[in-house]
N, C-alpha and C positions, 0 to 999 in steps of 0.2 A: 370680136373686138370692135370698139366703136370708135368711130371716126376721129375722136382726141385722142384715143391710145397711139392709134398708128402715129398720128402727126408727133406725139410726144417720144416715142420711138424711132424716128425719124430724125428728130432734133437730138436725140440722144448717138445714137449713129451718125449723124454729121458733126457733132461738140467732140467723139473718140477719135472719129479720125482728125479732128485741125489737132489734137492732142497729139496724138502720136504723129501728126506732122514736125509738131514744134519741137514733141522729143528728139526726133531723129536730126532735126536741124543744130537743136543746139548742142547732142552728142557731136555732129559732126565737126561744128562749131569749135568745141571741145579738141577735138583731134588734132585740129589745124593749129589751137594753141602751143598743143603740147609738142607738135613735132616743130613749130617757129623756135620753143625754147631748147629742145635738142642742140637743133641749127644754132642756138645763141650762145649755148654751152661748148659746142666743137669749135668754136670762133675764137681762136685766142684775141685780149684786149690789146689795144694797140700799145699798151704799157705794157702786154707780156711779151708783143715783137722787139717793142728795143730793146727791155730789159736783156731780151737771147742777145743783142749787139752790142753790148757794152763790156768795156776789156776794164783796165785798168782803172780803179777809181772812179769807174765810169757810175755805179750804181750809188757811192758818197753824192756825187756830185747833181744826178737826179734828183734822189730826195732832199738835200739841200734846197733845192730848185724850187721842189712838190711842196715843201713847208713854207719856204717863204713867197713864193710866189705861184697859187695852183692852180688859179684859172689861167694863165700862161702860159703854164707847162701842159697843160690838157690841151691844150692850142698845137704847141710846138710837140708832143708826142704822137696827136694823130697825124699831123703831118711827116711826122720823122716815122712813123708806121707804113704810112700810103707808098714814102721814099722807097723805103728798106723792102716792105711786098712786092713795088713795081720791079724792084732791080738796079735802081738810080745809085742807090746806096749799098755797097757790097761789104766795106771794109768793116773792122773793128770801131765802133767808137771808143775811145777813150774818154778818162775824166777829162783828161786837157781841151781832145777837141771839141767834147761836149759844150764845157766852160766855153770857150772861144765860141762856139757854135749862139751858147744865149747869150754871149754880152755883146756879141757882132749884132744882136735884135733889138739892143736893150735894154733887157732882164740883167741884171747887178747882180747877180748871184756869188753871194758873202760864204766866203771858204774860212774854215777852220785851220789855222796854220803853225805852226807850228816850228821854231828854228834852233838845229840841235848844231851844238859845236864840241871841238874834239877836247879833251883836259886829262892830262894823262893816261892816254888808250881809251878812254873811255869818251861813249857820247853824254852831252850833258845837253840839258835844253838851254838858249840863252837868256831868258827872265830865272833859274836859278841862280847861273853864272852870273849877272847883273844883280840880283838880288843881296846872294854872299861878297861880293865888291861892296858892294854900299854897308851892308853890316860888317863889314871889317874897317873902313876908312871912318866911324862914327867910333 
């Protein structure tokens, strides 16, 4: 063999292995991703800890919250997450104290409401009841 074979043999054996260095680095590479996303996936969102704390109306009153105001509520959920994981927070939320909870911050959080009254054993809403009034008195 003559003296360029070797060297190019040489350089051929030195270019395999930074090869199979890089492969092994970025298999490894690899590995670390895939087990961080494991870890991301066993990680419930801090919107799936309160959601488990919310009692009554409490889940209306979120997304009420989420649609009208969402960078706020992403505000106020990871913090109501941090609460509720440390332990600070044990009880039930409700819709009410939720509501009281963002308008004590600021957030105006606009509820759908609704007022039923009684008219012969039955409930009736009162914009019917107001409604049929006024078409009867015309």
């Amino acid at each position: 063999m003559s003296e360029e074979d070797k060297d190019l043999e040489r350089l051929k054996e030195k270019r395999l292995a930074e090869m199979q260095k890089n492969l092994s680095s970025q298999q490894r590479q690899e590995k670390i991703a895939s087990l961080k996303e494991e870890q991301k996936d066993n990680k419930p969102s801090s919107r799936e800890i309160v959601i488990k704390r919310l009692g009554y109306r409490g889940l209306e009153v979120l997304q009420n919250a989420e649609h009208q105001f969402p960078k706020e509520t992403q505000i106020v959920l990871l913090k109501l997450s941090e609460l509720i994981s440390s332990g600070d927070i044990t009880e039930i939320l409700d819709g009410g104290n939720l509501l009281a909870l963002f308008r004590s911050i600021g957030i105006d959080v606009r509820m759908k409401t609704k007022i039923n009254v009684e008219k012969d054993g039955k409930f009736v809403s009162l914009s019917d009841k107001l409604s049929k009034l006024s078409s009867t008195k015309e």
